[in-house]
TIVO-961576 format. One record per residue: residue number from 1; residue in three letters; x, y, z of N, C-alpha, C in turn. Coordinates in steps of 0.02 Angstrom, whole numbers, always signed. Example, Ala and Ser with C-alpha at 12.3 -4.5 7.8 and 13.67 -1.06 7.14 Angstrom:
BEGIN
     n   res      npx      npy      npz     capx     capy     capz      cpx      cpy      cpz
     1   Ala     +660     -284     +390     +615     -225     +390     +660     -165     +390
     2   Ser     +642     -112     +354     +684      -53     +357     +645       +2     +394
This chain:
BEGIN
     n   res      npx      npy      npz     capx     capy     capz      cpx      cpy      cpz
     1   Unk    -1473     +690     -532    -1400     +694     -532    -1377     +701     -605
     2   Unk    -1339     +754     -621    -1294     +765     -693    -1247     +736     -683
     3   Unk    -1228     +707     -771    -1173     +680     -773    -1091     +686     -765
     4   Unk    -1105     +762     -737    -1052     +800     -717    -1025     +763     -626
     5   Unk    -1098     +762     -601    -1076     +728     -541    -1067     +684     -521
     6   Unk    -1083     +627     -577    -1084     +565     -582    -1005     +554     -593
     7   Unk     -964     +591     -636     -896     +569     -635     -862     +610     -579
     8   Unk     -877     +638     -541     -854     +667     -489     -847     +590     -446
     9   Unk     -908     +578     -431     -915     +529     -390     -859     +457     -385
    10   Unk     -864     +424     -461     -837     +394     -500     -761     +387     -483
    11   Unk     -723     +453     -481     -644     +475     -484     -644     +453     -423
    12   Unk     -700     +484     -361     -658     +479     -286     -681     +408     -272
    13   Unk     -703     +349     -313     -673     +289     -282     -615     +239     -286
    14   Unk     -558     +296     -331     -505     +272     -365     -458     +307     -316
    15   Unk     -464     +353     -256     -428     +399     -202     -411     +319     -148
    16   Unk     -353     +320     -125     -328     +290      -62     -281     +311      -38
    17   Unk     -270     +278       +4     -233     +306      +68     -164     +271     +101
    18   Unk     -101     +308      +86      -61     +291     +108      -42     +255     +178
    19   Unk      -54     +195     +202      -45     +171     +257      +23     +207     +316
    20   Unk      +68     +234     +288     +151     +266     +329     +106     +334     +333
    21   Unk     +100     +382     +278      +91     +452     +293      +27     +471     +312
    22   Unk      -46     +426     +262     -100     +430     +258     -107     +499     +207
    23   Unk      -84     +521     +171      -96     +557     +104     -129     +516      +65
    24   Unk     -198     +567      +33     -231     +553      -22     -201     +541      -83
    25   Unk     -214     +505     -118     -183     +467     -200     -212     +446     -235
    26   Unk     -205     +452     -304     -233     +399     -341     -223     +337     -327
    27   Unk     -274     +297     -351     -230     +212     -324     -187     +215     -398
    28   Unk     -164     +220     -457     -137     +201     -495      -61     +226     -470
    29   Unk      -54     +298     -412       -5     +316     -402      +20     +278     -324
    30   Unk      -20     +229     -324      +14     +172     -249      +43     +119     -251
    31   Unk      +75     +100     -205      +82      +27     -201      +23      -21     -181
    32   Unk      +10      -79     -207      -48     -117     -177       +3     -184     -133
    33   Unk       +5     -189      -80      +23     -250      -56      -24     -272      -15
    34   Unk       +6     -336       +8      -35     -384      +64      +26     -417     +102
    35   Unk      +19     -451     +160      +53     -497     +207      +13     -578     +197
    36   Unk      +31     -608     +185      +12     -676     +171      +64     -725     +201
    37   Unk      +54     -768     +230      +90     -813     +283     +145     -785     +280
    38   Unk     +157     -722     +350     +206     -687     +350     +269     -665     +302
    39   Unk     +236     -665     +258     +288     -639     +190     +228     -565     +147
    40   Unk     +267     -535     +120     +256     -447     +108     +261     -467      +26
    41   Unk     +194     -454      -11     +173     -465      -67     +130     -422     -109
    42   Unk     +134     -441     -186      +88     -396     -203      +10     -432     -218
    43   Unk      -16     -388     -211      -85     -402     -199      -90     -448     -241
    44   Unk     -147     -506     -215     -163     -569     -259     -230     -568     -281
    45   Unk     -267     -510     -256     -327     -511     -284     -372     -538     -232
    46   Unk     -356     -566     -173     -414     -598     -123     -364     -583      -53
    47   Unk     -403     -581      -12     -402     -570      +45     -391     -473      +76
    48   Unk     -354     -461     +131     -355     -392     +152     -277     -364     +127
    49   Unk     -277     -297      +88     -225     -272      +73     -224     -194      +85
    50   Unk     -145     -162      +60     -138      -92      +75     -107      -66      +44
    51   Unk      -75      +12      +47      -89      +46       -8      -12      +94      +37
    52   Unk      +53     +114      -16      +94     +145      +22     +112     +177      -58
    53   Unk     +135     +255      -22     +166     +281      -82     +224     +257      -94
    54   Unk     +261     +312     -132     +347     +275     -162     +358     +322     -117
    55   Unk     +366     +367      -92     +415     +420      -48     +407     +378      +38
    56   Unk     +364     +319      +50     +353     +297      +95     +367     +232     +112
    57   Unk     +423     +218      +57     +439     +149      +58     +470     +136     +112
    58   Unk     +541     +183     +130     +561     +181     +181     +571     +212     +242
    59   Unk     +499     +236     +249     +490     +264     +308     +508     +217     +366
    60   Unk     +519     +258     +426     +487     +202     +505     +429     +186     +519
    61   Unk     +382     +239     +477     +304     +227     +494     +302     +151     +451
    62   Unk     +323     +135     +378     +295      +92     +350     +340      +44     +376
    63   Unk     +381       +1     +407     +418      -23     +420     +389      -56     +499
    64   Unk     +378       -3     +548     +323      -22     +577     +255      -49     +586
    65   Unk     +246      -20     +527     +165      -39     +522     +171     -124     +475
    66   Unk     +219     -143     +442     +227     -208     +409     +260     -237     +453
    67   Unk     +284     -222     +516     +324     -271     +579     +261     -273     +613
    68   Unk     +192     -255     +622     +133     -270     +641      +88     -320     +615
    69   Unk     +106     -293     +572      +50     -327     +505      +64     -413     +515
    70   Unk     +125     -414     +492     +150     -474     +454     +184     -508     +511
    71   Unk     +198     -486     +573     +220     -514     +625     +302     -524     +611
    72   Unk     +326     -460     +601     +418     -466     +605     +415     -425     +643
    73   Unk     +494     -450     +670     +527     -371     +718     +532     -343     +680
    74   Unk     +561     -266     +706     +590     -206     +655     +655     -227     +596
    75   Unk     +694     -263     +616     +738     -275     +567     +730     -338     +509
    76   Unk     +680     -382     +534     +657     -426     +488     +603     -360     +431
    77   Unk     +570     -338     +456     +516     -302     +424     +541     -242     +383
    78   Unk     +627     -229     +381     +655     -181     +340     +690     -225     +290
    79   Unk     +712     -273     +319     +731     -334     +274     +696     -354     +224
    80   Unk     +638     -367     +234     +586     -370     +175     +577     -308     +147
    81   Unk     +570     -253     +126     +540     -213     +130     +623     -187      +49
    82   Unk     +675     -191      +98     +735     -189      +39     +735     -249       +5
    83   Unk     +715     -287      +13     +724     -378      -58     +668     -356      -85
    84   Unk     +600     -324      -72     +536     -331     -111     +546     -289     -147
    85   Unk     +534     -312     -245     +547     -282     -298     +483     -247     -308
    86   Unk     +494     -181     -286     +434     -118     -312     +431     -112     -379
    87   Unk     +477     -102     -423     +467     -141     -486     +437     -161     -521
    88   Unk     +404     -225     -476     +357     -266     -529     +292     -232     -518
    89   Unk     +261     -182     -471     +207     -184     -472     +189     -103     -507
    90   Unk     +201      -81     -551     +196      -37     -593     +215      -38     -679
């Protein structure tokens, strides 16, 4: 193997996946959150988390998929979703 393919390799473990659209991304160009005793957070470094673009903040897909996750209805789970400061995690 050349070292040409070695950073090939390298780059695509930095690719994830938008949880709302499922478009490929850099992870530096995602959001990283988690659900932790039903509250919508940014990643803490342990346990299971996910990955949403910015054009997907307020989708229905992501809104849905965090009223699953985290165990809210639809309007609790948009509720969070507008108070959580995207902000801090960039």
């Amino acid at each position: 193997m050349n070292s040409k393919n070695k950073c090939e390799i390298g780059n695509e473990k930095q690719i994830r996946m938008c949880v709302a659209c499922r478009k490929r991304e850099k992870q530096s160009n995602l959001y990283r959150l988690q659900c932790i005793n039903n509250e919508l957070i940014k990643f803490t470094g342990n346990g299971r988390s996910f990955y949403v673009c910015e054009k997907c903040i307020n989708s229905k897909k992501f809104v849905r998929y965090i009223s699953k996750l985290c165990h809210f209805n639809k309007d609790e789970a948009k509720q969070k979703i507008l108070t959580f400061s995207f902000s801090i995690l960039h």
